[in-house]
C-alpha positions as protocol buffer text, in pm:
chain_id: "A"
residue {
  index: 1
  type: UNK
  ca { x: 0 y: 0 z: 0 }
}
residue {
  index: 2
  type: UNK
  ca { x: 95 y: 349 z: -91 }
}
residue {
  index: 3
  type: UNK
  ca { x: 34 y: 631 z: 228 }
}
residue {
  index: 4
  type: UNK
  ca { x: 40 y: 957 z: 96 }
}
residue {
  index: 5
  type: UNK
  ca { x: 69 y: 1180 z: 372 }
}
residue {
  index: 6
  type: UNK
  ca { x: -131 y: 1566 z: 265 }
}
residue {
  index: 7
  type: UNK
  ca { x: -93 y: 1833 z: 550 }
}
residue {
  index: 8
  type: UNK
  ca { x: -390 y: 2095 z: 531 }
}
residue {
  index: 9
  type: UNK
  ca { x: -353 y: 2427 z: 634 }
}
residue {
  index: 10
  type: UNK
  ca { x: -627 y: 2696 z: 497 }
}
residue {
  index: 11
  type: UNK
  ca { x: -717 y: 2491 z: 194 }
}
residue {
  index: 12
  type: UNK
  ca { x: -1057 y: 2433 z: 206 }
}
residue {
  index: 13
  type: UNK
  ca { x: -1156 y: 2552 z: -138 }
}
residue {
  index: 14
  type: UNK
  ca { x: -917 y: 2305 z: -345 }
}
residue {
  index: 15
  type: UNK
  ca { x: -1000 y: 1975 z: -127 }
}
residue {
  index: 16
  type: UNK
  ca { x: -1276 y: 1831 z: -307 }
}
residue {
  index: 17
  type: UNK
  ca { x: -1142 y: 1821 z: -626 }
}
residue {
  index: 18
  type: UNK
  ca { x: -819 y: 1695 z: -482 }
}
residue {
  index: 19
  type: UNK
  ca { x: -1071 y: 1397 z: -337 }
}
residue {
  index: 20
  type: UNK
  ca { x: -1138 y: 1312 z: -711 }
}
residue {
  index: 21
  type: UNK
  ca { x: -802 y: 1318 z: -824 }
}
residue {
  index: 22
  type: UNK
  ca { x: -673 y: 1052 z: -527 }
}
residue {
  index: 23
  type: UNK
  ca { x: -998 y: 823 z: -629 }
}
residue {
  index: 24
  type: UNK
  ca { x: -866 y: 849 z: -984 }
}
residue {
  index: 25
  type: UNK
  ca { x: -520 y: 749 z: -847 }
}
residue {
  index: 26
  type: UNK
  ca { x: -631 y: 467 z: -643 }
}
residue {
  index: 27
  type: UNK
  ca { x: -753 y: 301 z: -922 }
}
residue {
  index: 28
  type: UNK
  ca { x: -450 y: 336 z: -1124 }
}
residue {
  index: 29
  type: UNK
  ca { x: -260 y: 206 z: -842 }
}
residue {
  index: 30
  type: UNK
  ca { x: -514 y: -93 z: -792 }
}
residue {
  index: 31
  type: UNK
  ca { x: -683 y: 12 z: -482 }
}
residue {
  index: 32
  type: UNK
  ca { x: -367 y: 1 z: -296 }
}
residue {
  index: 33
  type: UNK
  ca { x: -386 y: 398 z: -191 }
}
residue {
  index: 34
  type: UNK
  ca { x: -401 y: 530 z: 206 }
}
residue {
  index: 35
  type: UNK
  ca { x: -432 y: 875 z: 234 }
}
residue {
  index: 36
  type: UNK
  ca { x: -362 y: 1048 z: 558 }
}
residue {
  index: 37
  type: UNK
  ca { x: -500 y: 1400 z: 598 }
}
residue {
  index: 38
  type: UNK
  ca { x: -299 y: 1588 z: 860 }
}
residue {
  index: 39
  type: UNK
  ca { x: -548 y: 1939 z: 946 }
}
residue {
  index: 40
  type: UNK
  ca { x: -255 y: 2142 z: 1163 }
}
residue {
  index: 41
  type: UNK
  ca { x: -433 y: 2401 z: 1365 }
}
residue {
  index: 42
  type: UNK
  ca { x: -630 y: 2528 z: 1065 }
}
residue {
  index: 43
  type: UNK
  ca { x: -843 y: 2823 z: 1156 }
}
residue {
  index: 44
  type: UNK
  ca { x: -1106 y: 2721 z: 833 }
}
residue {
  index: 45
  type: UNK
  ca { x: -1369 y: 2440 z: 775 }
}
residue {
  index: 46
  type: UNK
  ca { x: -1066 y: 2213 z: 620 }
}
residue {
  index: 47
  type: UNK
  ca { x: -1172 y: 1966 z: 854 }
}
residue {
  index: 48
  type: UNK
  ca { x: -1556 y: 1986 z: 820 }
}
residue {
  index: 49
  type: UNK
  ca { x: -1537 y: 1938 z: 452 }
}
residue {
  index: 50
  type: UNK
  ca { x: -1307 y: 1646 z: 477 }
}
residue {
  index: 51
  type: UNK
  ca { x: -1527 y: 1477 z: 739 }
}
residue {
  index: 52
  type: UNK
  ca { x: -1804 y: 1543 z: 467 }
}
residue {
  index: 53
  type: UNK
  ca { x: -1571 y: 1360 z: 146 }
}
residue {
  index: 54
  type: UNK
  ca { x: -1383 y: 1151 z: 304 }
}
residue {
  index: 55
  type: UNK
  ca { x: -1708 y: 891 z: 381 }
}
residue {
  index: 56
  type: UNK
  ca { x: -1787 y: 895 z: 67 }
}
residue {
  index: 57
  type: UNK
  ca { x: -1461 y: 834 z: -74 }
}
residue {
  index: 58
  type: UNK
  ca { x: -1306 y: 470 z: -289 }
}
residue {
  index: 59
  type: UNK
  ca { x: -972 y: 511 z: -117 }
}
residue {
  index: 60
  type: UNK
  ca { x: -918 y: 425 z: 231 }
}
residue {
  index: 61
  type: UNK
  ca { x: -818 y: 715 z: 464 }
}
residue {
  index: 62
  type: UNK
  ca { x: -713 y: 882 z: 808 }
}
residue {
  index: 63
  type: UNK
  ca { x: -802 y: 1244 z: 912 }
}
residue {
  index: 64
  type: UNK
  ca { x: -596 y: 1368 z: 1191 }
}
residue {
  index: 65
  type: UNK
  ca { x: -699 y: 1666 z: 1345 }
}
residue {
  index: 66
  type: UNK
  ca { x: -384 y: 1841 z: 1556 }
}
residue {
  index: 67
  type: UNK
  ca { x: -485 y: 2066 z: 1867 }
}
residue {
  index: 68
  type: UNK
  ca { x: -317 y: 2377 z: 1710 }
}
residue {
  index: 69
  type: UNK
  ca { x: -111 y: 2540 z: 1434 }
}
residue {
  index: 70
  type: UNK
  ca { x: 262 y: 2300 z: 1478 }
}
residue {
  index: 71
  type: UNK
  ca { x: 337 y: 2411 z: 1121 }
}
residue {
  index: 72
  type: UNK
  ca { x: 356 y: 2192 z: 814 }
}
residue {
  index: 73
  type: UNK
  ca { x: 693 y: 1944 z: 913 }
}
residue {
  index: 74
  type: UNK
  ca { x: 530 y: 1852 z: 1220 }
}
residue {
  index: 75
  type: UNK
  ca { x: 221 y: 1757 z: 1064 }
}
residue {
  index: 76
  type: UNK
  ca { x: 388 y: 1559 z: 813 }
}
residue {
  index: 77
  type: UNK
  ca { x: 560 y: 1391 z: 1075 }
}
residue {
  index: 78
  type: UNK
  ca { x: 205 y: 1335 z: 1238 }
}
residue {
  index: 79
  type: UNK
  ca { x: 81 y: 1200 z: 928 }
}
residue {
  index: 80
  type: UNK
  ca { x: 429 y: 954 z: 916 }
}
residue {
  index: 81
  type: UNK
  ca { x: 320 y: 813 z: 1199 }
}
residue {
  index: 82
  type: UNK
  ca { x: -18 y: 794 z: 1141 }
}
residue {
  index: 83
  type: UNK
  ca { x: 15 y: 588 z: 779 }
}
residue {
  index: 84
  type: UNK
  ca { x: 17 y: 208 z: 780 }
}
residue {
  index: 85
  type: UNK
  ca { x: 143 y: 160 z: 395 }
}
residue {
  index: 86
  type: UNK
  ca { x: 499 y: -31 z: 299 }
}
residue {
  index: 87
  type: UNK
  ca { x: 551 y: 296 z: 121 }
}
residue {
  index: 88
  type: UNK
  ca { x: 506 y: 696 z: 181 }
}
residue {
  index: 89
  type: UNK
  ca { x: 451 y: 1007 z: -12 }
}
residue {
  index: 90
  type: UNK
  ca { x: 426 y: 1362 z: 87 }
}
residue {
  index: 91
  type: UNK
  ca { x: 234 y: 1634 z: -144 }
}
residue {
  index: 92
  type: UNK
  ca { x: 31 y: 1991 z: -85 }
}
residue {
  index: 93
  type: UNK
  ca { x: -329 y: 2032 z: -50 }
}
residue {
  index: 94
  type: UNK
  ca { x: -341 y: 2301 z: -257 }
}
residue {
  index: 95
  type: UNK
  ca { x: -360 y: 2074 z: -592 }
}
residue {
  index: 96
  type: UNK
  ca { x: -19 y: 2206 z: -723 }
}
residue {
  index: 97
  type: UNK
  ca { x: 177 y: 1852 z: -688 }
}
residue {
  index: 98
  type: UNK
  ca { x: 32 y: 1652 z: -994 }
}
residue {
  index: 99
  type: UNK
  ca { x: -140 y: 1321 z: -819 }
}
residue {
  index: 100
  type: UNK
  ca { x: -18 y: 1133 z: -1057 }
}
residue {
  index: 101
  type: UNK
  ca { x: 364 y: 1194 z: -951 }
}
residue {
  index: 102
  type: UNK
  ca { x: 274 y: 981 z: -680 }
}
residue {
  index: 103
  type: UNK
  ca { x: 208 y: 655 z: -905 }
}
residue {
  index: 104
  type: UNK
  ca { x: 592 y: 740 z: -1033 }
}
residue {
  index: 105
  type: UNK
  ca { x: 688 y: 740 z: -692 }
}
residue {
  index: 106
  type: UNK
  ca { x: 529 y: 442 z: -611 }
}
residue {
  index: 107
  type: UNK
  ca { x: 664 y: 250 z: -907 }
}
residue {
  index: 108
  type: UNK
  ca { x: 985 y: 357 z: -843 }
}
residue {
  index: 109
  type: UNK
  ca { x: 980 y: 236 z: -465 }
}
residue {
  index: 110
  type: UNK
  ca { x: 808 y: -68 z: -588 }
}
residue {
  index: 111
  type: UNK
  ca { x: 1070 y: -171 z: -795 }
}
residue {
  index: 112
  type: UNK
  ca { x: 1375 y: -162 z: -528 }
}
residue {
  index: 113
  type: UNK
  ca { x: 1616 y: 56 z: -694 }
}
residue {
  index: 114
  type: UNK
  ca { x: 1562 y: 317 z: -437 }
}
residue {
  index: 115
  type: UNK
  ca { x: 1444 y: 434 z: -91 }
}
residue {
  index: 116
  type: UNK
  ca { x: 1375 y: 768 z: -161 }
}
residue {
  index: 117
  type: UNK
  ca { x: 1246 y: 976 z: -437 }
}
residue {
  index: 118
  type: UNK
  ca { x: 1250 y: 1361 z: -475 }
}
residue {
  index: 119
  type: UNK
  ca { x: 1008 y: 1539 z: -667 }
}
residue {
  index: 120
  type: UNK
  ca { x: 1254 y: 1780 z: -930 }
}
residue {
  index: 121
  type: UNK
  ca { x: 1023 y: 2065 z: -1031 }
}
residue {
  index: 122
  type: UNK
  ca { x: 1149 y: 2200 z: -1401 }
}
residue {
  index: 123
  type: UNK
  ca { x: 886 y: 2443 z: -1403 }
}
residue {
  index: 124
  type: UNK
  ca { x: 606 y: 2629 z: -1206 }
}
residue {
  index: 125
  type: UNK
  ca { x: 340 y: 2785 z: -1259 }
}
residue {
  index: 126
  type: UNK
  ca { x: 313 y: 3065 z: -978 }
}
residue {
  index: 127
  type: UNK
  ca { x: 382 y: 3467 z: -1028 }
}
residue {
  index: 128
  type: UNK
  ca { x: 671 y: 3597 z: -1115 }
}
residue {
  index: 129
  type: UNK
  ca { x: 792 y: 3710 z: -743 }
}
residue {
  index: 130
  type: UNK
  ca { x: 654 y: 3367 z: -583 }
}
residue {
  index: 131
  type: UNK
  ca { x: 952 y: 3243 z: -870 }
}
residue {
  index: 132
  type: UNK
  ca { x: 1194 y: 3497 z: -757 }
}
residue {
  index: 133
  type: UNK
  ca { x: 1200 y: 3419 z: -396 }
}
residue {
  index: 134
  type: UNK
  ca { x: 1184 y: 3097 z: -389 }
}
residue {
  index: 135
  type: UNK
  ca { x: 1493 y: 3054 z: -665 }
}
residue {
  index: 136
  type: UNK
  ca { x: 1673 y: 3299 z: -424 }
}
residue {
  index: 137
  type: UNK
  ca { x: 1530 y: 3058 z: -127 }
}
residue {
  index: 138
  type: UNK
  ca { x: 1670 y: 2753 z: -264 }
}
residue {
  index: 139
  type: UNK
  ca { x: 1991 y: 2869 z: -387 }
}
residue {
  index: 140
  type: UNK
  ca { x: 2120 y: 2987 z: -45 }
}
residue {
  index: 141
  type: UNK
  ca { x: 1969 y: 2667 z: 95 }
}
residue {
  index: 142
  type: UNK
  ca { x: 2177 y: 2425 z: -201 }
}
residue {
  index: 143
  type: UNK
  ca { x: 2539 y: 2692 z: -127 }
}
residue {
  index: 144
  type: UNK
  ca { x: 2538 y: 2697 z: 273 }
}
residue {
  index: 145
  type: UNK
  ca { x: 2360 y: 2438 z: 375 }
}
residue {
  index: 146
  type: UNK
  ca { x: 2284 y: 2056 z: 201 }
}
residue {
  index: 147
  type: UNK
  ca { x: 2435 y: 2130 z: -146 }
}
residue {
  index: 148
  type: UNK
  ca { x: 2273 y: 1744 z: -258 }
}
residue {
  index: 149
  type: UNK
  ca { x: 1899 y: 1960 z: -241 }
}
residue {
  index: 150
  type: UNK
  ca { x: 1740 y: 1928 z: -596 }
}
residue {
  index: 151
  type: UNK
  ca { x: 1842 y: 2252 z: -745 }
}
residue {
  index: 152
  type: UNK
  ca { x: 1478 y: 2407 z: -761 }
}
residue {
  index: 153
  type: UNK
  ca { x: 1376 y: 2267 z: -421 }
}
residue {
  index: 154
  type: UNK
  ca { x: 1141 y: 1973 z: -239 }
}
residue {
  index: 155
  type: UNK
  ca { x: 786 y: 2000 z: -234 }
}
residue {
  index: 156
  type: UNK
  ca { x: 686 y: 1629 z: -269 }
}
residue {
  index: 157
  type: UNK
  ca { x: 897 y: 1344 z: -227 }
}
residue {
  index: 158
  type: UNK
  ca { x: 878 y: 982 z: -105 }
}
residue {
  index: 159
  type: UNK
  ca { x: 1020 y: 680 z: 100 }
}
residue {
  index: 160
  type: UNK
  ca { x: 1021 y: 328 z: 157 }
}
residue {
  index: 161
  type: UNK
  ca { x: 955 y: 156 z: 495 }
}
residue {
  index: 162
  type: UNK
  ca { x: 1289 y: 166 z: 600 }
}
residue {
  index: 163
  type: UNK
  ca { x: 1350 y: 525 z: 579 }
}
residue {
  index: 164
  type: UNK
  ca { x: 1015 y: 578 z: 752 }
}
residue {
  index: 165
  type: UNK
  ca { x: 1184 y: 410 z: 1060 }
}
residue {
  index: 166
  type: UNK
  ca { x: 1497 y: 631 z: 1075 }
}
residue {
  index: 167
  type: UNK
  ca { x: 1308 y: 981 z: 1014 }
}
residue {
  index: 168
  type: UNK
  ca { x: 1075 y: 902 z: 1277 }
}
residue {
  index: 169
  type: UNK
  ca { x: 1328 y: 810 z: 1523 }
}
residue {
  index: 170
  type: UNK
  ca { x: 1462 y: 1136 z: 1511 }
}
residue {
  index: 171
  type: UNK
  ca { x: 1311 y: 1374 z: 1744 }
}
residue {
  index: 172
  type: UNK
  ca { x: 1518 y: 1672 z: 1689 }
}
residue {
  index: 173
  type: UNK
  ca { x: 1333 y: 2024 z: 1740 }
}
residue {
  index: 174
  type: UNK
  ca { x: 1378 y: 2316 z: 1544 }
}
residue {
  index: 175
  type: UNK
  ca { x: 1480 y: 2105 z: 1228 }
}
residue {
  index: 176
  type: UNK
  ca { x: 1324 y: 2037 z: 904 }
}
residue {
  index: 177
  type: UNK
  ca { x: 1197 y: 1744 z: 785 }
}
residue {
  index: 178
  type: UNK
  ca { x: 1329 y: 1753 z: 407 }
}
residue {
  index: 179
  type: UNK
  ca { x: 1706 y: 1838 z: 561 }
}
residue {
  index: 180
  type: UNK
  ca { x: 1683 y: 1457 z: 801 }
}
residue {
  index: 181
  type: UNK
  ca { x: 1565 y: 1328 z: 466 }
}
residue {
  index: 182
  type: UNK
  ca { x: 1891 y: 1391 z: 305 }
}
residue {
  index: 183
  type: UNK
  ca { x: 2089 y: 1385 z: 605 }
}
residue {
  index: 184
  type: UNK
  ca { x: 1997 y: 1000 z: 665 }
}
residue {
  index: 185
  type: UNK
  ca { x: 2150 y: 911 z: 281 }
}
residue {
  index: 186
  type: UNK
  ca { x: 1995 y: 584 z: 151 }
}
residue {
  index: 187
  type: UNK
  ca { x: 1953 y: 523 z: -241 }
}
residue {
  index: 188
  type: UNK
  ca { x: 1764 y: 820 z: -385 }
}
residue {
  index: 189
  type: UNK
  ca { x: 1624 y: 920 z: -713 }
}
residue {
  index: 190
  type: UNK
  ca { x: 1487 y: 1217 z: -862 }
}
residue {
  index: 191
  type: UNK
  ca { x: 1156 y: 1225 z: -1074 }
}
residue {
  index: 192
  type: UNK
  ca { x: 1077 y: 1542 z: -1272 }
}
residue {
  index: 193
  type: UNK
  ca { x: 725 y: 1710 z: -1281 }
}
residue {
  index: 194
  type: UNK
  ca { x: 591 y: 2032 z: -1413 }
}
residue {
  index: 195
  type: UNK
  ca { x: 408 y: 2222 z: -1080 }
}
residue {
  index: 196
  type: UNK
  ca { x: 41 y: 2291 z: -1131 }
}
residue {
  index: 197
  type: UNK
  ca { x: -105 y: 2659 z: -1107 }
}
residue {
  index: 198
  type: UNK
  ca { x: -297 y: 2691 z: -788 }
}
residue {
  index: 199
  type: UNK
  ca { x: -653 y: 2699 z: -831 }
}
residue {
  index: 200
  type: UNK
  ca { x: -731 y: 2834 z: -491 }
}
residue {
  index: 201
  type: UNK
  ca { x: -641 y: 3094 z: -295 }
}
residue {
  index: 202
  type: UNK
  ca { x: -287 y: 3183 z: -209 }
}
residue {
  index: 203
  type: UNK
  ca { x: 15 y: 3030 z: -24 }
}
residue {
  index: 204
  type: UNK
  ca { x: 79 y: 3064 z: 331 }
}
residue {
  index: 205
  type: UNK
  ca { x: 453 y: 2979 z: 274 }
}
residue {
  index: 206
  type: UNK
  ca { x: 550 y: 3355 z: 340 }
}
residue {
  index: 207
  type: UNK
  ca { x: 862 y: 3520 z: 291 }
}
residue {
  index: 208
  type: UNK
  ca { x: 879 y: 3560 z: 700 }
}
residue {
  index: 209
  type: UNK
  ca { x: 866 y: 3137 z: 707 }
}
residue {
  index: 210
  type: UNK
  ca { x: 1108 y: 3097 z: 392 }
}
residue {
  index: 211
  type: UNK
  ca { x: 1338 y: 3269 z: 605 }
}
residue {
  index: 212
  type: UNK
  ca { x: 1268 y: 3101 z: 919 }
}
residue {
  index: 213
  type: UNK
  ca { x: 1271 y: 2748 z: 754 }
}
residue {
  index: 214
  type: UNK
  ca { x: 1630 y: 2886 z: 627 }
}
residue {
  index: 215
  type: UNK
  ca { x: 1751 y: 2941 z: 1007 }
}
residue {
  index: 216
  type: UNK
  ca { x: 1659 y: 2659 z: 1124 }
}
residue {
  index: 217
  type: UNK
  ca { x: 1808 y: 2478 z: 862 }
}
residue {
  index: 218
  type: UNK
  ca { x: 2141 y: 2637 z: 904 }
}
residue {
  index: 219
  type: UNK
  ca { x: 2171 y: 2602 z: 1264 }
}
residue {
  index: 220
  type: UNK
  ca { x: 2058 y: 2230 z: 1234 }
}
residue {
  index: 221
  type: UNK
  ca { x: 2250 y: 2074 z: 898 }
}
residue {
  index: 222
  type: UNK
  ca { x: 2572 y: 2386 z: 911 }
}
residue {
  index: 223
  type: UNK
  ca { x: 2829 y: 2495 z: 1070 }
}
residue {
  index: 224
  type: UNK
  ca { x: 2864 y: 2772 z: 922 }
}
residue {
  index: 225
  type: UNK
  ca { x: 2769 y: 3049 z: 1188 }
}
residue {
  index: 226
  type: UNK
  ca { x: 3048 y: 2896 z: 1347 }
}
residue {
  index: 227
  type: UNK
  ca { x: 3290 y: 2917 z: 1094 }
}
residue {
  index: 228
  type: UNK
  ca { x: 3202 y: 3281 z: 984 }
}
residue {
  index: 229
  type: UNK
  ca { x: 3217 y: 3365 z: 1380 }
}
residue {
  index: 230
  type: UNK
  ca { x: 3584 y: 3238 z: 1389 }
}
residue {
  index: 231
  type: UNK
  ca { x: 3678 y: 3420 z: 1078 }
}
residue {
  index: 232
  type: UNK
  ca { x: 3516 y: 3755 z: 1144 }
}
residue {
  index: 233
  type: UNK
  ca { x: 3722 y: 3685 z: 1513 }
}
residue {
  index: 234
  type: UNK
  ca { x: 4076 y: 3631 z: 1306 }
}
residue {
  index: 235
  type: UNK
  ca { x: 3959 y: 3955 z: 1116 }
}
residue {
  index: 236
  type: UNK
  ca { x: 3932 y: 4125 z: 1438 }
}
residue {
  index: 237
  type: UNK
  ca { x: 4227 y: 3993 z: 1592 }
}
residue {
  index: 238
  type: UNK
  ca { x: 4446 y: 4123 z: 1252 }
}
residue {
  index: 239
  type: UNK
  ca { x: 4279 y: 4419 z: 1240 }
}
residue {
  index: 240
  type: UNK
  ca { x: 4353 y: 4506 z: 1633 }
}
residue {
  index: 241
  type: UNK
  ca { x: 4719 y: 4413 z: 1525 }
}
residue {
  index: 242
  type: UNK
  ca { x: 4739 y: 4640 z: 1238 }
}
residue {
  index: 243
  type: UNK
  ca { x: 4568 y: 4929 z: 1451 }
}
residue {
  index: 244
  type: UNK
  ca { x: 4809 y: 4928 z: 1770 }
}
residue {
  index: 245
  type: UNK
  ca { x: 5133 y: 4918 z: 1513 }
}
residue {
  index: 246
  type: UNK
  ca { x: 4933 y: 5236 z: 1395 }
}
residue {
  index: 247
  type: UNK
  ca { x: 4890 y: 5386 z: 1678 }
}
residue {
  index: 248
  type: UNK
  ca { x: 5222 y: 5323 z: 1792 }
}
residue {
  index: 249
  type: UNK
  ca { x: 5375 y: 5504 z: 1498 }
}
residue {
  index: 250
  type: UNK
  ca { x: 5179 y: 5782 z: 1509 }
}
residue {
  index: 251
  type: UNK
  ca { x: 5315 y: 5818 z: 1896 }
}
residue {
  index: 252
  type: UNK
  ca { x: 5616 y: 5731 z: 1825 }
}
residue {
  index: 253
  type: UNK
  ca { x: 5614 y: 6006 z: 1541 }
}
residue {
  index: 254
  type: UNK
  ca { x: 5436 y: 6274 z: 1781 }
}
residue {
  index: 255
  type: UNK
  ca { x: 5143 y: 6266 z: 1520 }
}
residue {
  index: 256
  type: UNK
  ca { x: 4849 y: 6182 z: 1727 }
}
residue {
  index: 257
  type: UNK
  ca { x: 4766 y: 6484 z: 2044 }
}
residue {
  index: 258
  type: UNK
  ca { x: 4538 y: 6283 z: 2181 }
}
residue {
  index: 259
  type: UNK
  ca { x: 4669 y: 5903 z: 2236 }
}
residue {
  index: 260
  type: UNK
  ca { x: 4513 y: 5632 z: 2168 }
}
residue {
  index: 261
  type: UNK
  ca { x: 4162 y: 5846 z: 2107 }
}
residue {
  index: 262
  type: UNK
  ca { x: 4038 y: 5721 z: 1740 }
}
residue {
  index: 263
  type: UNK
  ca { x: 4239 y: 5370 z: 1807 }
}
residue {
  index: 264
  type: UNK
  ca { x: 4007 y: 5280 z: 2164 }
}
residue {
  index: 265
  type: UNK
  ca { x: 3694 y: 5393 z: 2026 }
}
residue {
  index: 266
  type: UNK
  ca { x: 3718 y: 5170 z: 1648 }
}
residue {
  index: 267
  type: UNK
  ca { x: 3871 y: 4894 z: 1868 }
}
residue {
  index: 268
  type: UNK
  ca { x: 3547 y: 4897 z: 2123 }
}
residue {
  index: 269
  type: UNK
  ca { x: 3300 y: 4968 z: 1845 }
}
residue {
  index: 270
  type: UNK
  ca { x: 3402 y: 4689 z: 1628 }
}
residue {
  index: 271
  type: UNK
  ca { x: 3476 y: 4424 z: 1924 }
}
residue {
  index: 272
  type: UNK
  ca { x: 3146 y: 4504 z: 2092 }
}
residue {
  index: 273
  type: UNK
  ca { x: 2961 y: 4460 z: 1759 }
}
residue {
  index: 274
  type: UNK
  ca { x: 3166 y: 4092 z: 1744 }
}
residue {
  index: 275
  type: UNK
  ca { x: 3111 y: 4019 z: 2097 }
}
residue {
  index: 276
  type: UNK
  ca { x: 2724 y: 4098 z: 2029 }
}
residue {
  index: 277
  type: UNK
  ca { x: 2693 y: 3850 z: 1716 }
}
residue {
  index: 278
  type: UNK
  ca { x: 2914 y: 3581 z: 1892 }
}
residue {
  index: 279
  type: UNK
  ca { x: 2659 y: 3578 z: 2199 }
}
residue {
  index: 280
  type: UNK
  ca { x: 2327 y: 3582 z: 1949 }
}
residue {
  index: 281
  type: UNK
  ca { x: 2480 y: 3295 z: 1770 }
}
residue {
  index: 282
  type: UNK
  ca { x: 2632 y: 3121 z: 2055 }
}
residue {
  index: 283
  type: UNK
  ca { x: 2211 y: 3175 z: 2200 }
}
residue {
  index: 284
  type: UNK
  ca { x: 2081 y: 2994 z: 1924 }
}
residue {
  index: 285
  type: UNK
  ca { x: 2244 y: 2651 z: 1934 }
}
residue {
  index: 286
  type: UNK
  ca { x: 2182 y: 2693 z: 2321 }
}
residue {
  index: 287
  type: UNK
  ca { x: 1784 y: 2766 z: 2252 }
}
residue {
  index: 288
  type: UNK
  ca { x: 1791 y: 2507 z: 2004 }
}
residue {
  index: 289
  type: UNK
  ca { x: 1983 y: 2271 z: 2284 }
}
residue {
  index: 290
  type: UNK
  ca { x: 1761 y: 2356 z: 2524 }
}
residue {
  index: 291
  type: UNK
  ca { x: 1420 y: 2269 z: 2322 }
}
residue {
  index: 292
  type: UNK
  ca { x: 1566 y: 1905 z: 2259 }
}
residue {
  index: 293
  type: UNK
  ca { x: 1596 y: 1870 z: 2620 }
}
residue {
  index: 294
  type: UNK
  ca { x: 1217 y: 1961 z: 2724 }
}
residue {
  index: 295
  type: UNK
  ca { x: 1137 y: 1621 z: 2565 }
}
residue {
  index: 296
  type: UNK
  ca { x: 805 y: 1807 z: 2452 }
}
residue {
  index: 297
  type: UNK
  ca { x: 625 y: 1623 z: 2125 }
}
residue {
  index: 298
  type: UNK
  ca { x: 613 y: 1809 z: 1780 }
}
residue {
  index: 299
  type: UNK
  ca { x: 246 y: 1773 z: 1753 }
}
residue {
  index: 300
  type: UNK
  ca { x: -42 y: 1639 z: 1995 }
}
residue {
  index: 301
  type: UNK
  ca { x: -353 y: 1467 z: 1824 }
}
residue {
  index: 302
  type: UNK
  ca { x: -681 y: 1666 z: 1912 }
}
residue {
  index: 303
  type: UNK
  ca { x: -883 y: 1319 z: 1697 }
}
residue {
  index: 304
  type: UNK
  ca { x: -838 y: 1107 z: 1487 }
}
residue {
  index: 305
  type: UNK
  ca { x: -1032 y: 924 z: 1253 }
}
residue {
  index: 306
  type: UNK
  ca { x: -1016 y: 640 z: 1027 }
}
residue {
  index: 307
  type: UNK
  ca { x: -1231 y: 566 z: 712 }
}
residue {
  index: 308
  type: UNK
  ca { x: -1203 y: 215 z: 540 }
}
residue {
  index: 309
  type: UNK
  ca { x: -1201 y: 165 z: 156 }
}
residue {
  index: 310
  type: UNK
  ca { x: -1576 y: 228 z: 24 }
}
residue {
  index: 311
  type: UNK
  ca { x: -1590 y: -119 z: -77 }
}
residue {
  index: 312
  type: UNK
  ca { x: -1460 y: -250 z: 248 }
}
């Protein structure tokens, strides 16, 4: 069986025609499709009109209803370990991922030559600055932090049994989902797909969470604060050097009536800027330390329930 995991956040308009297009793709995939609906804290009637479809519906299903907004990785993760298939997928709600991708997912998981897949968008069909940022997005993401991403970015992508295992049994906070994907390895392939226009209203994945999803992905999968701390530090340290021999030629030479004046104040300006961005990126590994050792979940189930195959 094939669980395709679909987190729903303010997408209300575009789920009943995505309901059609997964009972189209169960039959293509003989009737061997699972669809878990993850609603995360969504402040619309997403879950009243799947409660109303989802009856109804050929395929068999699970809605899971989360007690608030965790954000969309931790409702894929809820939806992980919600699934009972031998193999899982992850697409939007908002009818942009092309259902059928999943059957070429599921045919290449079938066939063992890999454990994961990656959805490769080669084009999209969104605005022009939706294009823009996310090409900007994605670029930093591939040059500072997991240079293996698929050059235009994951969406939808999915994983054998195996890999199910390993993701879920890593509880880290303040991490992202796709970045343990590619952090665990394993055998993976990349399909290609065109990305649909979005027939419904408009995406919550904001600037404001691009960026945030890029922080957390640093800190987690880089050390590169670290390394740019270190050599901004050796830039101080040479610059300090280079400013006391200055100083103390331009005393020696009786050039400077006031000793030491424009030397102290660049020297504390600069080294109190350092020390200030040493201690806010020093704070963030220790926040980040300090959220993996509340032992809190990513997600708590408000209900959850479970509709067999029509036919069943």
């Amino acid at each position: 069986m094939l669980s395709v995991i679909i987190p729903v956040f303010r997408n209300s308009a575009s789920l009943p025609a995505l309901v059609e297009e997964l009972e189209q793709l169960d039959r293509r995939l003989n009737q061997r499709l699972e669809v878990v609906f993850v609603v995360d804290g969504c402040p619309e009637k997403s879950y009243d009109v799947l409660r109303k479809h989802l009856p109804d519906a050929a395929f068999a299903s699970r809605l899971v209803l989360l007690s608030r907004n965790f954000g969309a990785f931790s409702a894929v993760r809820a939806g992980i370990e919600a699934a009972t298939g031998s193999h899982f997928a992850v697409m939007a709600a908002d009818g942009q991922d092309p259902p059928e991708l999943m059957l070429d997912f599921w045919r290449h998981l079938e066939s063992g030559e890999c454990d994961v897949v990656l959805g490769k968008r080669v084009a999209r069909a969104d605005p022009l600055t939706t294009r823009i940022s996310s090409a900007i997005f994605w670029s930093l993401y591939r040059r500072f932090v997991q240079q293996e991403a698929p050059r235009n970015g994951i969406d939808c992508f999915a994983f054998n049994s195996t890999v199910r295992d390993h993701l879920l049994a890593l509880e880290e906070h303040n991490s992202t989902l796709v970045g343990l994907l590619l952090w665990l390895g394993f055998r993976r392939h990349e399909v290609a797909y065109e990305r649909r226009p979005r027939r419904h209203g408009k995406s919550a994945w904001s600037m404001g969470r691009k960026l945030r999803y890029l922080l957390d992905s640093t800190f987690a999968f880089s050390d590169l604060p670290i390394r740019l701390l270190t050599g901004i530090g050796l830039f101080g340290v040479l610059t300090s050097v280079v400013l006391g021999l200055a100083v103390l030629a331009g005393k020696l030479a009786g050039g400077i009536p006031i000793p030491g004046y424009a030397a102290t104040v660049i020297t504390v300006v600069f080294f109190g800027g350092l020390n200030s961005l040493g201690l806010g990126l020093i704070g963030e590994y220790l926040w980040r330390t300090f959220e993996n050792t509340k032992g809190r979940p990513q997600h708590v189930v408000a209900a959850m329930v479970t509709y067999p195959r029509k036919d069943g």
